[in-house]
N, C-alpha and C positions, 0 to 999 in steps of 0.2 A: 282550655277550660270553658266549660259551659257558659253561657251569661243569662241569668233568668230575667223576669222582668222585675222592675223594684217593686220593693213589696215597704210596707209601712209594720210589716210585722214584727220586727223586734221589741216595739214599744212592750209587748205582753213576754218576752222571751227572758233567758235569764241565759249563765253560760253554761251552766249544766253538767260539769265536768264529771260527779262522781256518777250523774245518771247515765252519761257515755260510756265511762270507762265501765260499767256495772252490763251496761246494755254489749258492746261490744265483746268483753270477758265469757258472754252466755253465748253469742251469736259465734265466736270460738269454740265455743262449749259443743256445738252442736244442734243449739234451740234456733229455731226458723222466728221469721215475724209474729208471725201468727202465733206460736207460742207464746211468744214474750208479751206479746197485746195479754192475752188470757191470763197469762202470770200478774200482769200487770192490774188488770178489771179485780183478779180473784185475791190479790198477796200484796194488792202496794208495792211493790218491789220500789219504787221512787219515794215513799214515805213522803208522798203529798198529801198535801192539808183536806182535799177533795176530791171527789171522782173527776169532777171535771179537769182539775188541776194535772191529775195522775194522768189524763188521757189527751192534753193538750204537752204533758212533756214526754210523751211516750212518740207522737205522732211527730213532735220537732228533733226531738233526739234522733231517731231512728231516719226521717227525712235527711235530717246533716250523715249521717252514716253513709248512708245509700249514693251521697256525693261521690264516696269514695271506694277504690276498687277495693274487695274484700282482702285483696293481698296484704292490705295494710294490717290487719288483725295482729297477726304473729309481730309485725316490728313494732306496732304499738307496745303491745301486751310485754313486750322482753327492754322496754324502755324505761328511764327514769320518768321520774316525776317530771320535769321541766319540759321535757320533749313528748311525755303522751299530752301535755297543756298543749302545746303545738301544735300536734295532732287534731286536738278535737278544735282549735281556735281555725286552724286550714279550712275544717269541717263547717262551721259555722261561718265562714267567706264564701266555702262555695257554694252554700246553699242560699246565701243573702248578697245579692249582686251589689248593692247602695252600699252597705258593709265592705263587703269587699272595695270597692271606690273610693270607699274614705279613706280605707287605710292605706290604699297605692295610692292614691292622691293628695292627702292630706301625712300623713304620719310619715311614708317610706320618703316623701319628697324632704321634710324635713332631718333624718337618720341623712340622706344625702346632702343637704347645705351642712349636716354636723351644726343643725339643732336640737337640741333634747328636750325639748318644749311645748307641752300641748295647749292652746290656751282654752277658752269658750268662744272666745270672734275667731279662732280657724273655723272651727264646728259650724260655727254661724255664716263665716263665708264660703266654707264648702257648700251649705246648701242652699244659700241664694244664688251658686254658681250653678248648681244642679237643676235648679227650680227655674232658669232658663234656660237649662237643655232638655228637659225632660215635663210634657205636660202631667203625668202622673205625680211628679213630687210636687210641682206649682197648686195644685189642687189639695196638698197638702196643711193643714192650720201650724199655726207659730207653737202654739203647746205640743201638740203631734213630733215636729222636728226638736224641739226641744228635750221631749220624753225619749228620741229618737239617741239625741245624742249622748243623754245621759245613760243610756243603755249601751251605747258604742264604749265608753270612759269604762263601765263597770265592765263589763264582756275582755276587755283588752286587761282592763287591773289584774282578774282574775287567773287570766292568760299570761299574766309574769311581763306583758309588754308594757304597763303604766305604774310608775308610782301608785304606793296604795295612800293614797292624802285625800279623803273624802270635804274638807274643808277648802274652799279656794277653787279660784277660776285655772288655775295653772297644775298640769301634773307631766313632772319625770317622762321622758319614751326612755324607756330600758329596752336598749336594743339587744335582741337578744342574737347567741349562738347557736346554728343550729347542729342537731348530732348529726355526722355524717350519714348514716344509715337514713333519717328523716328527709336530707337532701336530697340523696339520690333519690330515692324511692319519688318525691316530688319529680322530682328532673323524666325521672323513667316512664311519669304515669300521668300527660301533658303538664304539668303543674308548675313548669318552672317558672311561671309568673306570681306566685308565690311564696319564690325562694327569696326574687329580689324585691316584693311586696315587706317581707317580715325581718329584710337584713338590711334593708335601705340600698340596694344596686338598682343600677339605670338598664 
């Protein structure tokens, strides 16, 4: 798997699920990039609030896509609900490397000791852990990581891996199963570092 450089970009991100599965469904369809940007500019097709908004989730949707080899289209598309969440939550790891880090570092480590327990000081000492590995995150403000992780908690809820309890420093990991078909296809296409990322193996 790739590893990008960390980026602070989620703080503005959202999970974006129906605009994946919408964007992905066309890009099967037959429609190129470039179409769907145009579709996108002329139709809303995202039913955003703004232009700018429609073309900041066209530009991150479609980047998390392009993580992944287009093979995946067909075993998405013929998948449940729980496993195209999968899909697009994979998608959204391997486009955001710090993301991705939290949750093999922080969440999968946890699913392994067989605790089910997220709290806000993990959140908090994963990134003081990070912010002395990494001068890009040290460089980072307290509200930034903060807005950082509140975006990791909702991204992951949405994804079926968190308790949905919006009140409280504490949420549920719902460790999820994955469909055979979504396994291999990871395993087949370098990805099996996030087989054991999203099932808690070593």
């Amino acid at each position: 798997m790739e590893r990008r450089a960390y980026s602070a970009g989620a703080v503005k991100f959202s999970f974006w699920f129906m605009e994946f599965r919408r964007t992905v469904q066309l890009l099967a369809d037959g429609k190129t990039y470039a179409d769907i940007k145009k579709m996108n500019e002329e139709e809303n097709i995202y039913a955003a609030a703004t232009k700018a908004r429609a073309q900041m989730i066209y530009a991150t949707v479609t980047a998390r896509i392009k993580m992944l080899d287009p093979s995946f289209y067909s075993v998405f598309l013929s998948s449940d609900l729980a496993t195209q969440k999968m899909f697009a939550l994979v998608a959204a790891l391997a486009h955001d490397t710090l993301f991705f880090d939290f949750v093999y570092e922080v969440v999968r480590e946890k699913m392994i000791l067989g605790t089910d327990e997220l709290t806000d000081a993990d959140i908090r000492i994963f990134f003081k852990n990070k912010q002395a590995q990494s001068e890009k995150v040290a460089a980072l403000q307290d509200y930034t990581l903060h807005r950082l992780g509140t975006c990791y908690k909702t991204q992951l809820t949405e994804a079926g891996m968190l308790e949905d309890k919006r009140a409280g420093s504490t949420r549920k990991i719902l460790k999820p199963i994955l469909d055979m078909e979504l396994e291999h296809w990871l395993q087949d296409h370098d990805y099996s570092i996030m087989v054991n990322a999203l099932t808690g193996v070593r």
